[in-house]
N, C-alpha and C positions, 0 to 999 in steps of 0.2 A: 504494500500500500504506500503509497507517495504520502510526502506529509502533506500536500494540498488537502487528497481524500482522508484526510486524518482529521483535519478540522470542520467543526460546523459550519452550515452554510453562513451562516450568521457572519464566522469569525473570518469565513472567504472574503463577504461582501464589504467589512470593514477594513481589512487587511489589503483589500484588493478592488478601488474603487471602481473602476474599468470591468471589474467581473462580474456588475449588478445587472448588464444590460446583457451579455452572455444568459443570467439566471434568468432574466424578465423571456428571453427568446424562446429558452427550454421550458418554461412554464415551472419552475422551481421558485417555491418563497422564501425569501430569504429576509424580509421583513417580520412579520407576527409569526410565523411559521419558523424559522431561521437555527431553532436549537438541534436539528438534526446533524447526522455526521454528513458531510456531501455524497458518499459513498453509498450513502443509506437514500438519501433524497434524489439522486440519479432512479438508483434500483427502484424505488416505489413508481417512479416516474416512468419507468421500462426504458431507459436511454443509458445508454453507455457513458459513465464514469470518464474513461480514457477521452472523448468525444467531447467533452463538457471541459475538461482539463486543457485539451488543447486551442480551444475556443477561447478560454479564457487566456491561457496566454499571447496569442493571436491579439487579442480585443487589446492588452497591456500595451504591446509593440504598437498596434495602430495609436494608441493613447496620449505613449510617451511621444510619438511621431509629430504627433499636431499640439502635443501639452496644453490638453484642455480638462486634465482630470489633474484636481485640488485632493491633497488630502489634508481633508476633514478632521482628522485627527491631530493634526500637529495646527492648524490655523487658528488664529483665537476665534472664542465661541461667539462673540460678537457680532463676528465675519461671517458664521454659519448661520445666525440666526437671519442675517440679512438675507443672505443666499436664499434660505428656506419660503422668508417673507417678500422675496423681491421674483424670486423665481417658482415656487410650487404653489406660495397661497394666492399669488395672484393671478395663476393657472387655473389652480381647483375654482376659483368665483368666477373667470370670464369663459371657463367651460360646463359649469354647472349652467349656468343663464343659456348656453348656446344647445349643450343638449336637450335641456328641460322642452326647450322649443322645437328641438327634430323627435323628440318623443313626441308632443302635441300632436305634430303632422303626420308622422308616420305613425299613432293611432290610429286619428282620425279616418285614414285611407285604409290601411291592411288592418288594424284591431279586430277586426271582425271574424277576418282569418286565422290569423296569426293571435288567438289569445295570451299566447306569451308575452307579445310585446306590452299587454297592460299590466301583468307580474310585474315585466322590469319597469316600466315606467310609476308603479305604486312604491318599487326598491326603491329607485334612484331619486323618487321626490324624500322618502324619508332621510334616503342617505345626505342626499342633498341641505335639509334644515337640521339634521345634524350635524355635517362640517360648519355650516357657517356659525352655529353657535361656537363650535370645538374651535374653529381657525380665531374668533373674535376671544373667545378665554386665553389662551394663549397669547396673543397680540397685547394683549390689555393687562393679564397679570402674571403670567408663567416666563416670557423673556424675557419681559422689561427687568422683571426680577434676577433673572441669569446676568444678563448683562452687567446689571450695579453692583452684583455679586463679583465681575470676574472686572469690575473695575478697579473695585475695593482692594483685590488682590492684586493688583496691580502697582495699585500705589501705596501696597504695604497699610493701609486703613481698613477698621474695624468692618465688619459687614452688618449691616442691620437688618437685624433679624424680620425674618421674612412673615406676613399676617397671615400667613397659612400653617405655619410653623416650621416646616422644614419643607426642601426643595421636593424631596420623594413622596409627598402626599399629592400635590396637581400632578406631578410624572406619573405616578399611580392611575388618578383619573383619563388624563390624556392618552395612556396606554390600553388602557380596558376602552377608549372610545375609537381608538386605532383598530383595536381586536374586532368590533363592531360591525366598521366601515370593512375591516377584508371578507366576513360576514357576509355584506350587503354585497360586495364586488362578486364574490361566490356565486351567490345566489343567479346573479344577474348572468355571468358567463354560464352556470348551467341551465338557466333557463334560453339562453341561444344559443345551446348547441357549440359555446367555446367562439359565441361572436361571428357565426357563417348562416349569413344572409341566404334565404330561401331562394330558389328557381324566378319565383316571380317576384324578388324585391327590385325599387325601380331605387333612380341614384339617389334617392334622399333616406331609402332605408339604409342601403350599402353604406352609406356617409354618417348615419346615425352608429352603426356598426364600430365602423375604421374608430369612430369617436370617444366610444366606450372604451376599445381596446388602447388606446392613447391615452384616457383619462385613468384608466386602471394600472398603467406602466407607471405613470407621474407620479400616482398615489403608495404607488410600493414602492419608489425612492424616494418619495415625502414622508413616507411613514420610516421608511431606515435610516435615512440620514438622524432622526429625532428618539426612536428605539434604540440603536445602535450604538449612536455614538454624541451625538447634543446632552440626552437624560444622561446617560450613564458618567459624563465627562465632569455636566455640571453638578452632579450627586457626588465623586469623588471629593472636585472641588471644594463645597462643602464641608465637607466632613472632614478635610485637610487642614480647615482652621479654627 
């Protein structure tokens, strides 16, 4: 066994920024799901290990080539929280509004048929008023907080102490609402068949599709970069002083 397959996918994805989009292609979670061995997450998968390994270091090489992959791990948390808030939550609101609306349409026309699409379009509204509560708690009291924390530390000053009490109680909640939403994504890729648009979908179902599957990829590196490695960095933090 390689030590790649030796490690959880989890510890791949953090270890190995470049390998998230490798995992997102073979359909392996490595977000909420993430604590298995790779080894183990291939096999359940029915795909070859050896296949998944070389992918990934493929993905590295292309990575380092064009150096567009941060790691997250050594950048201050500050930096990730922007990244997260300037790049994934401003994603999940301006693609929640765009699907919400290619579901309408592509009810309206095939729901008739296609009774699945009103399944996913009943998911993806709840999922939907539950990110933007989740993305707004977060924005308003979980990073601001991270942030003054890892200022504090920065300039050697006291940290003040947080009105939740400690950092791990909203990392707690914000993770069981992570747990939820891959839930809700679940649900939705098995009610369409893994996102493959019927014989007679016309372009605005196919396009509703493509959409899901893009808004589902975002969400599982929006959910790992904050499971992964933002919670677990700022809880060490923490507890360091």
């Amino acid at each position: 066994m390689t030590v790649i397959t030796a490690k959880t996918v989890r510890e791949v994805a953090v270890e190995n920024p470049a390998a998230t989009r490798v995992l997102e292609r073979f359909g392996i979670d490595y977000c909420c799901g993430g604590s298995q061995l790779l080894e183990q997450a291939c096999e359940k998968a029915g795909i070859s290990v050896d296949e998944v390994v070389d992918s990934i270091e493929m993905e590295e090489e292309t990575a380092r080539a064009a150096q567009q992959v941060r790691d997250w791990q050594r950048e201050p948390l500050s930096e990730l929280v922007a990244h997260i808030k300037n790049t994934h939550h401003k994603y999940t609101r301006e693609e929640t509004v765009r699907i919400t609306a290619l579901l309408e349409k592509v009810c309206s026309v095939h729901g008739k048929n296609h009774p699945e699409l009103l399944e996913i379009q009943s998911t993806f509204s709840g999922l939907a008023q539950e990110l933007t509560m989740h993305l707004m708690k977060e924005e308003m009291v979980l990073f601001p907080y991270i942030v003054r924390m890892e200022e504090a530390v920065i300039q050697k000053e006291p940290v003040l102490p947080a009105p939740f009490g400690n950092v791990e109680n909203p990392v707690a909640m914000m993770e069981h609402e992570h747990d939820s939403a891959g839930a809700a994504l679940r649900s939705m890729r098995k009610a369409s068949s893994d996102f493959r648009a019927p014989a007679d979908a016309c372009v605005s179902y196919q396009t509703l599709y493509n959409a899901l599957v893009s808004f589902e990829a975002d969400l599982h590196q929006h959910i790992h970069l904050e499971n992964n490695i933002l919670f677990p960095r700022a809880i060490a933090m923490e507890k360091a002083q």
